[in-house]
N, C-alpha and C positions, 0 to 999 in steps of 0.2 A: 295652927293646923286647921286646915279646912273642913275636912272631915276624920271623925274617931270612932273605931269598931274595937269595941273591949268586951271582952269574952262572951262573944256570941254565941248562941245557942238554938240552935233549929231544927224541931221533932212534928214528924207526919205521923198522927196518929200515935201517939209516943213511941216512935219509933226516931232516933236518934242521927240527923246526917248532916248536921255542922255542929263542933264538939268544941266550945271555945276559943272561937277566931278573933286573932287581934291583927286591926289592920291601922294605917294611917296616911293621910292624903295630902300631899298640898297644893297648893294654887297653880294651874299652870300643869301640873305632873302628871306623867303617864302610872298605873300601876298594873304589870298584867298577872292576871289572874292562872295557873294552868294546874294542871294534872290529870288524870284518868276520867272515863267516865264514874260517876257515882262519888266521886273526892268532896265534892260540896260546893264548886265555883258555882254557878249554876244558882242554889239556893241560898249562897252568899251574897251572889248578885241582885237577886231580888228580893233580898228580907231589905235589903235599905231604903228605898222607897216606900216599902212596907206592902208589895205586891205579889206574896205568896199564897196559895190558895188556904181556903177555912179551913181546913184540915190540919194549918202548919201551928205550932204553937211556936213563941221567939221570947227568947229570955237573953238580957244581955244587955248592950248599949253600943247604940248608933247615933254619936252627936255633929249633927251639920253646922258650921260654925256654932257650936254651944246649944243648940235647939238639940234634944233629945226628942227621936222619933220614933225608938219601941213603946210601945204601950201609947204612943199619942193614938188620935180619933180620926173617925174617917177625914173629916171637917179638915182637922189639921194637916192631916197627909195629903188630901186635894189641893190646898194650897201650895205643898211641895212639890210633889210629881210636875211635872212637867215645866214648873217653875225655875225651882233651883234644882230640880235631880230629873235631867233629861234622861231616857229609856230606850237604849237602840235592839229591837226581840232581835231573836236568832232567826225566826220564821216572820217576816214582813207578811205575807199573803193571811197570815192566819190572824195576824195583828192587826192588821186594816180591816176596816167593815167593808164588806164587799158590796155595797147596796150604794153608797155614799161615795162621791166623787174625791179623786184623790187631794183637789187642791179645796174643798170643803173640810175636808178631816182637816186640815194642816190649819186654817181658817180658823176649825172651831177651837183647837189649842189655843188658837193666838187669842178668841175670846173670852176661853175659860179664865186667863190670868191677866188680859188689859180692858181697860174702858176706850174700845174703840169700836168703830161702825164694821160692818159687813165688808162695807168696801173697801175700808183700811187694813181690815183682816186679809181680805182676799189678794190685795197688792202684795202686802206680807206672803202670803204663802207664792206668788207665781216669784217674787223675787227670790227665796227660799231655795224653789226649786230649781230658779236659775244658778245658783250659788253653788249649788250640789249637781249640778252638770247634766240636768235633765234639758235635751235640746225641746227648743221649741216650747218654753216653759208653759207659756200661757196659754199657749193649744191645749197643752197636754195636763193644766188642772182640771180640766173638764173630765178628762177621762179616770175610767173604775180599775180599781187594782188589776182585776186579771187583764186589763188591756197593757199594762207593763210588764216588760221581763222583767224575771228575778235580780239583778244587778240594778235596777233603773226603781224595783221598789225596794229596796234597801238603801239607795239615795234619796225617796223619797220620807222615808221612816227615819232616817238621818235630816233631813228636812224639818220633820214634827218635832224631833227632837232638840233641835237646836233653836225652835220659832222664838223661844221665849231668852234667849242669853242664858242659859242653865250654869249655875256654880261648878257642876258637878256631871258628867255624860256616864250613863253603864252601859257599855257595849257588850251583851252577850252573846257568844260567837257569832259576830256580825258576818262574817266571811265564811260560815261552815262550807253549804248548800254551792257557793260559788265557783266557776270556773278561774282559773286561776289569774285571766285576762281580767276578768271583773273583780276580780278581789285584790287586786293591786288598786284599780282604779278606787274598788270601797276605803281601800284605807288611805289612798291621800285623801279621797273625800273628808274622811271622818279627820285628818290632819287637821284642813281647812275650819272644819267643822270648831275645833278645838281650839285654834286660831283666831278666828271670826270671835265666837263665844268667851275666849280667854278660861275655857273650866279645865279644871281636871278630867283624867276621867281613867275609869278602870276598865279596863280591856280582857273580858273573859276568852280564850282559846284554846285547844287543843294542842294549838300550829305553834310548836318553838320559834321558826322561821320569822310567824308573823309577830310572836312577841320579843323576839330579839331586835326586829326593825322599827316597832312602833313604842313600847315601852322604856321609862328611864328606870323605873324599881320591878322585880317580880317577885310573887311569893307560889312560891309551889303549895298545894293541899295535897293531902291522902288522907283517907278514912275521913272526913269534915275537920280537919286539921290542918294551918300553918306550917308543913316541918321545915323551911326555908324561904327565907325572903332577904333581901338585898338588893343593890345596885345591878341592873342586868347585864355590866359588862362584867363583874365578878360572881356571879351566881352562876354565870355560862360557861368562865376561866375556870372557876376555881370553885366548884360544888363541895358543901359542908355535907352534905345527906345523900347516901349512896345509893337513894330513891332519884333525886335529882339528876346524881351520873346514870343510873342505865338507862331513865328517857332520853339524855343522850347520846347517849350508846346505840339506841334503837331506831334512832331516826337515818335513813338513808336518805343522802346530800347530793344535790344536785352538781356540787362543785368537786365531789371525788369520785376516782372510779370504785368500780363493781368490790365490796368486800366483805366479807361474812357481817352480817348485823350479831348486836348483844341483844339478845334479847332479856326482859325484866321476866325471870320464873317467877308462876302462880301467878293468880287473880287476888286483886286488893279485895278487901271484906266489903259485903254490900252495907245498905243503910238499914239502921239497927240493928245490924250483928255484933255481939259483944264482943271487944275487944280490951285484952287486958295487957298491960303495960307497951311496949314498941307495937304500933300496927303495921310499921312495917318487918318488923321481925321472921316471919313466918317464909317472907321471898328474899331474905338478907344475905348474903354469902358472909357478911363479917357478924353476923348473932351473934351475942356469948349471952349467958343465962342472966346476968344482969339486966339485958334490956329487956326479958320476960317480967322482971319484975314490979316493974314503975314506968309510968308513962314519962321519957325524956323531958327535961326542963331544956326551953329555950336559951343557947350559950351563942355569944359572939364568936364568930372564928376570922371575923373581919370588921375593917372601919365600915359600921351599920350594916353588917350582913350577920346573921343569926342561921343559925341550922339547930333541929332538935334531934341530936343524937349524939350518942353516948362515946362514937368515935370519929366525931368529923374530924379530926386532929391528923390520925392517919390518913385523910384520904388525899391531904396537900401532893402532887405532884401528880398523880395517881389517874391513870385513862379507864373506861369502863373495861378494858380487856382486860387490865389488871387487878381486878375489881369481881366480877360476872364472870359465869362460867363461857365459854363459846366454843359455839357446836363443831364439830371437824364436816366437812364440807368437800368434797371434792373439787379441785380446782376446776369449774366450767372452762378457763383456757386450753384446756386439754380436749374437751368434747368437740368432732369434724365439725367442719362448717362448708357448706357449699356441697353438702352430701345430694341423696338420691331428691326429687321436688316430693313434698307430702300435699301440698295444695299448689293453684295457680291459679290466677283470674285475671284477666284480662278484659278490660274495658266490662266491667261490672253495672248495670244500672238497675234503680228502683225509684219509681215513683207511686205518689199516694194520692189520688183523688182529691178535687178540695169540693165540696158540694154547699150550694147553699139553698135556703126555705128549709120549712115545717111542714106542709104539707103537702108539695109538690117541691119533690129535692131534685137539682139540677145541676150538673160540673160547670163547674165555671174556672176551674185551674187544676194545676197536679203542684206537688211536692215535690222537688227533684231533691230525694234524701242521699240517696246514692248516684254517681254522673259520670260512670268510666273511672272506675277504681282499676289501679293492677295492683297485685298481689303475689310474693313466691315467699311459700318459707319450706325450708329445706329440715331432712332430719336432724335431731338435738338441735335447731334452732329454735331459736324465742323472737317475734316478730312482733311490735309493738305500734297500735295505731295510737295517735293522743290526737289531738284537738278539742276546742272548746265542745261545746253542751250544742246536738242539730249541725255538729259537721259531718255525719255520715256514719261515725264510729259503729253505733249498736247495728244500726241497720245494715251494714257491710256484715256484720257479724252475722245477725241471724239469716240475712241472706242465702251465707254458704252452707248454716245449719240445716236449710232449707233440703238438700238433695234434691233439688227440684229444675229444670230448666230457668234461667232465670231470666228476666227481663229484655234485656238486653248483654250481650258479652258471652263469656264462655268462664267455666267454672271446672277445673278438675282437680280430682283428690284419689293420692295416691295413683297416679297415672291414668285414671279413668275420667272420662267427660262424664259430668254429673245429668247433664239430658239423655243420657242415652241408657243409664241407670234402669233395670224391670225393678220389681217388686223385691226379690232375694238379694242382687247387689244390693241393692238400698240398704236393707235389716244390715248386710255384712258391712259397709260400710260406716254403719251408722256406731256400729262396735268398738272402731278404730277412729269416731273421735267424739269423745265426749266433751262436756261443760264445766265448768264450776260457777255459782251465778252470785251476785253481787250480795246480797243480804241473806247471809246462811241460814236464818231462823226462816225466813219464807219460802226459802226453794227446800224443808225441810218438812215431813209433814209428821204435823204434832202427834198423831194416834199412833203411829209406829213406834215401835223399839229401835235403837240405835244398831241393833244389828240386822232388821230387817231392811231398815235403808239402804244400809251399805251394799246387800247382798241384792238388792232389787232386781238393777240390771242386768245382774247375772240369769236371774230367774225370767227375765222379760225376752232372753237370748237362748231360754229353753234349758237352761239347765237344773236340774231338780232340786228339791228345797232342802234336800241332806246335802246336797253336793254342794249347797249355796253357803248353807252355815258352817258346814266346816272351812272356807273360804274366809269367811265374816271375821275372825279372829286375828289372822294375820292383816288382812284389810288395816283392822282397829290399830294394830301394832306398828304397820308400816309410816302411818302417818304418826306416831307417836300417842297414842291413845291408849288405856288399860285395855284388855282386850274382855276382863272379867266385866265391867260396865256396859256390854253389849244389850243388857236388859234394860238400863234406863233411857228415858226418853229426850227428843231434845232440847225441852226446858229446864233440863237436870245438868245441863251443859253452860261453859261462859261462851260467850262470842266467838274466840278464837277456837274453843274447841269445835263447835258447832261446823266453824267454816272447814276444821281439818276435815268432820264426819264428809262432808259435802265432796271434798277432797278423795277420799276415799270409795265413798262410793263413785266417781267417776271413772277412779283407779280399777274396780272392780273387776272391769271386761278386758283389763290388760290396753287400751286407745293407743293410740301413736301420737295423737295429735289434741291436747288437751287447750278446749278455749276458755280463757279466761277471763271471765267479764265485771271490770273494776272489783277483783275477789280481796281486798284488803281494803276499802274505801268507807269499809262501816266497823273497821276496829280501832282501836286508841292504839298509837304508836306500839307502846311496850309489845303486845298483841302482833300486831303487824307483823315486828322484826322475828317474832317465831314463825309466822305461815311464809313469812319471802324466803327463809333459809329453807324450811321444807320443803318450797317448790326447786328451789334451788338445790338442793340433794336430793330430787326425787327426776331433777332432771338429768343428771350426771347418773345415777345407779340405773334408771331407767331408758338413759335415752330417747326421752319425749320432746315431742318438737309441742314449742307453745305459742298460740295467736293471743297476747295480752292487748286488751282493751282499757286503756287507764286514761283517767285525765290529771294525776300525780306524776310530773314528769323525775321526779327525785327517785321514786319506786321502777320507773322505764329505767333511768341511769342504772340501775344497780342489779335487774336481773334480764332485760332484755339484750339482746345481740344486736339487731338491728328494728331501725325504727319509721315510722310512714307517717306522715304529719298530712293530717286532714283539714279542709278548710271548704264549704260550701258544698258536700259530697266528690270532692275531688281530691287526690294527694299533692298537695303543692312543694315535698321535699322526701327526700328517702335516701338512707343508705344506712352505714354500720354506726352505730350509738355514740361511738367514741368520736367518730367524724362529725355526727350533724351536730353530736352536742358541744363541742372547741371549735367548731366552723360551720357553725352553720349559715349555708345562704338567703333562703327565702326571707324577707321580713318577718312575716308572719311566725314561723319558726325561733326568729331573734324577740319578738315582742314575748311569746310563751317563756325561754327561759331565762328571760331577763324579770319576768315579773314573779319566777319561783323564787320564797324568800330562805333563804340558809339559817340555821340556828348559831348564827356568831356575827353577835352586837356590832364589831365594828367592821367587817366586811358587809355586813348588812348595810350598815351608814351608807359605805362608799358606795356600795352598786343600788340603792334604794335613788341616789341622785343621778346614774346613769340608766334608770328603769325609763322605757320603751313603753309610753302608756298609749296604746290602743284609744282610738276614739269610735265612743258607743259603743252598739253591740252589733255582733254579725248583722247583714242584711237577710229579709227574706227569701227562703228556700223555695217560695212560690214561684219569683221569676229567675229563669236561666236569662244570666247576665252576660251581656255580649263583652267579648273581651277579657282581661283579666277581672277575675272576682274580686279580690281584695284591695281592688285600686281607692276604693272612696273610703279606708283604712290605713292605706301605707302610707309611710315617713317616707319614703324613697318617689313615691309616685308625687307627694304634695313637690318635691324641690325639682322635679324633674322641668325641660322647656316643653314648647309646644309639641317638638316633633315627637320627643318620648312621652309623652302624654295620650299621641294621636297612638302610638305603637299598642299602647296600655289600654287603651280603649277600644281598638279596633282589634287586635288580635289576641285568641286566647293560645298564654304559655304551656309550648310543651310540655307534658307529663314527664318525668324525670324518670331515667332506667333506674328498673326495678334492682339492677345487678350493682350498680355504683351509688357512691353519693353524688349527686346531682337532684337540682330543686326548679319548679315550672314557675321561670321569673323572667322574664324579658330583660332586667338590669342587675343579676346575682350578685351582690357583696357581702364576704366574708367580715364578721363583726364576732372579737370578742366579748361575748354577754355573762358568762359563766365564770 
């Protein structure tokens, strides 16, 4: 065994958030890591190198081939880290020293652990980053982190990490931060990586998907506990721990349609909260008072798969719906479509100055973030934009938020042209549509009480602060919230509740049109699958048409209607959900959901060798490109002859109607990717 983690223990400030972890590695092997936020992957990951901050205390044993390295010296662990126990952070920018050239850092690794010159270092690292799919390698060791995108310094930190043949790679959510284009690419990198190196390596994530595709063993944590591990095509089959089945229950698939999610009731206990006998007990639908008593002994429920509960027995055949309660939901099939328009926009544009100097600033370009968008979403519709990270999405967004004439194009809501807008339309229309905004603790502000948020809007719409709070209560209730809790604040709150408050206060002024900006992108699955149902039953009782902004296309499958696929500020495909996503034409369109990865191991396998890898990253938003944009990216443009090359080049594809599926491609072919 290459590496051994026997009852691990890892306390911040005695406070308790990995509670005797046993783990085992071998040569060659994937192991991924997952669970909730706060579960301990995360601090498991790096007590093994032994790079947790002074604060942590670690009791336990961590043996790399037989070298025990708790309690070893700094001395010692120097010579580890980056030797035999390569380090991929979750945040590259923050990990890289930003003063220090990127192919310098990679260099000084190779120094830290060989007797070789500068210049054998420095070939080392441009070959590195040639290997990890950084174009232009040796140009590009010259330059400083922030001069890479986030996808290209994650190859590059993947890079440092492998300089030296590491026994052993920690990948802690390598792929959080990333678009999903780039995060297919991170993980064949990191394949290669594994390859080249011949290590193990354990693979921290959130993303069932990405550890169904990339791992051969998984162990699930909750509360800094192991309660399941095994082979990940039986861990995924056939879950021992009923913790295990509702994260999958709550993940919406990109490969089914639209269906109620299960959502995991309750929040898991934070770090050092005492917890006595089952931690999962308390959100369990199978309790019985026996698991209050004693913390489960880990029991085999398969060949090398182990689960720690008291009834994995019962759960053999068993789906999370049979299992988890689940919400009744009004059929959205039912809700009109192609009703009265609530918005419209038509040839949309926004640009951003690029200036340069320090003391005499001078334009020397623009940003085309937005470039002739269209836009219709009708009432009880849900209209979904996705595209990678700078194709247009936020900015089309706050654009409309704007009420404002806008750049170029024509913008109207609720049948009115938004230029033409006085002062009192505005206020009145601004009533009928509100937001909900990506990170609910920051769009929340910490000095208020939870019922004064909610009720804000109302008060900002002139209506008085008696008339507000009796409001406030039912607000709390609608979204599912105590309504008695109206006094505590939003630190008093978990994530998912936080984003309901956010939710409801939007709800407040009664909107028609509620935008929603990536509003589930900062919760853990279990989480998620309670705010999608509640948009979801909140769109059916209410009849609210919604503008969702995501770059989670598995979340689009499952509550949007129809969908607008963005690529350089422009829509390069659009129509109804079910179309674009079982046929969809654009390439571009085919590379995004071919590279969503599904939580089931062996359909994983099969479409992880039919994935559509995208070369690089978008071009820049600086120059309006003549012709089609996404030609020096397409699969279809590289095989084409002369003459469809010259088409590609010189002429830009029509924008596809807003009313059908149709995609802005000079050569459309239907590909099943999904």
């Amino acid at each position: 065994m290459l590496l051994e983690v026997t009852d691990l223990h890892v306390e911040f400030d005695g406070k308790p958030a990995v509670r005797g972890v046993d783990l085992s590695l071998r040569r060659g092997e994937v192991l991924g890591l997952v669970g909730e936020s706060g579960s301990g992957k995360s601090a498991t990951a790096l007590a093994l190198p032994g790079l947790l901050p002074a604060n942590a205390t670690v009791r336990g044993s961590v043996r790399l081939d037989g070298q025990e390295l708790v309690g070893a010296g700094d001395r010692e662990l120097s010579r580890v880290r980056g030797a035999r126990i390569g380090m991929v952070f979750q945040d590259p920018l923050s990990a890289f020293t930003p003063v220090y050239r990127i192919g310098d850092q990679i260099a000084e690794a190779v120094r830290a652990h060989r007797d070789v010159s500068r210049e054998a270092a420095r070939e080392r690292a441009v070959t590195l980053l040639d290997l990890v799919g950084i174009p232009r390698a040796r140009e590009r060791a010259d330059a400083y982190p922030h001069e890479f995108s986030g996808g290209m310094r994650q190859r590059a930190m993947i890079a440092m990490a492998m300089a030296n043949d590491p026994d052993v790679l920690v990948a802690d959510e390598p792929t959080t931060a990333l678009d999903v284009t780039i995060q297919a690419q991170i993980l064949d990198v990191l394949r290669t990586a594994q390859q080249e190196t011949g290590a193990a390596m354990v693979l921290v994530s959130h993303d069932l998907g990405v550890v169904a595709g990339a791992a051969d063993r998984v162990a699930v944590m909750y509360a800094g506990r192991v309660v399941e591990s095994g082979p990940v095509d039986e861990v995924f089959r056939a879950p021992g721990m009923p913790y295990t089945l509702g994260l999958l229950g709550a993940v919406p698939r990109i490969d089914e349609a639209a269906q109620v999610l299960v959502p995991v009731p309750g929040v898991a206990p934070g770090a050092g909260e005492s917890v006595q006998g089952c931690a999962f007990a308390p959100r369990c639908p199978l309790v019985e008072e026996r698991c209050r008593k004693g913390v489960p002994r880990t029991e085999a429920v398969g060949p090398a798969h182990t689960a720690a509960c008291l009834r994995s027995g019962e759960l053999a055949g068993r789906t999370p719906r049979d299992v988890f309660p689940v919400p009744a939901i009004p059929d959205r099939a039912c809700q009109p479509a192609g009703g009265t328009p609530v918005l419209t926009a038509r040839g949309l544009t926004k640009t951003f100055p690029v200036y340069k100097g320090s003391a005499v600033r001078r334009r020397i370009g623009s940003v085309y973030a937005a470039d002739g968008v269209d836009l219709d979403i009708a009432r009880g519709e849900t209209l979904a934009l996705v595209g990678e990270s700078g194709s247009g999405k936020s900015t089309t967004l706050f654009e409309l938020l704007e009420l404002k004439r806008p750049e170029a194009g024509d913008i109207e809501l609720f049948g009115q042209p938004v230029a033409a807008l006085d002062r009192a339309q505005r206020r009145a229309v601004r009533r009928r549509v509100q937001i909900v905004f990506q990170d609910p603790m920051a769009s929340l502000d910490p000095r208020m009480s939870v019922g004064d948020i909610v009720t804000e809007p109302l008060r900002a719409q002139g209506v008085g602060r008696r008339g507000a709070a009796r409001r406030g209560p039912g607000l709390l209730e609608l979204v599912g919230l105590d309504p008695a809790h109206a006094e505590r604040y939003p630190h008093e709150f978990s994530g998912g509740q936080r984003q309901r408050i956010g939710i409801a206060r939007a709800l407040s002024v009664e909107p028609e049109l509620l935008v929603l900006d990536e509003p589930v992108s900062a919760l853990d699955v279990s989480v998620q699958a309670g705010v999608l149902n509640l948009l979801s039953r909140l769109k059916a009782e209410l009849g609210l048409a919604y503008l969702l902004v995501s770059h989670d296309l598995s979340v689009v499958r499952h509550i949007a209607d129809r969908v607008s696929v963005m690529y350089l500020g422009r829509t390069v495909e659009s129509g109804p959900v079910e179309d674009v996503f079982a046929r969809p034409l654009h390439p571009y369109t085919q590379a995004l959901l071919s590279a969503v990865p599904v939580p089931d191991p062996p359909r994983e396998r099969v479409r992880r060798q039919e994935r559509i890898l995208l070369a690089g990253d978008p071009p820049s938003p600086t120059v309006r490109h003549a012709g089609c944009r996404f030609r020096g990216r397409c699969p279809v443009y590289a095989g084409l002859g002369e003459d469809g090359r010259g088409r590609c080049e010189g002429e830009v594809p029509a924008a596809p109607d807003a009313e059908r599926h149709g995609a802005a491609c000079h050569f459309p072919r239907v590909r099943d990717v999904v």
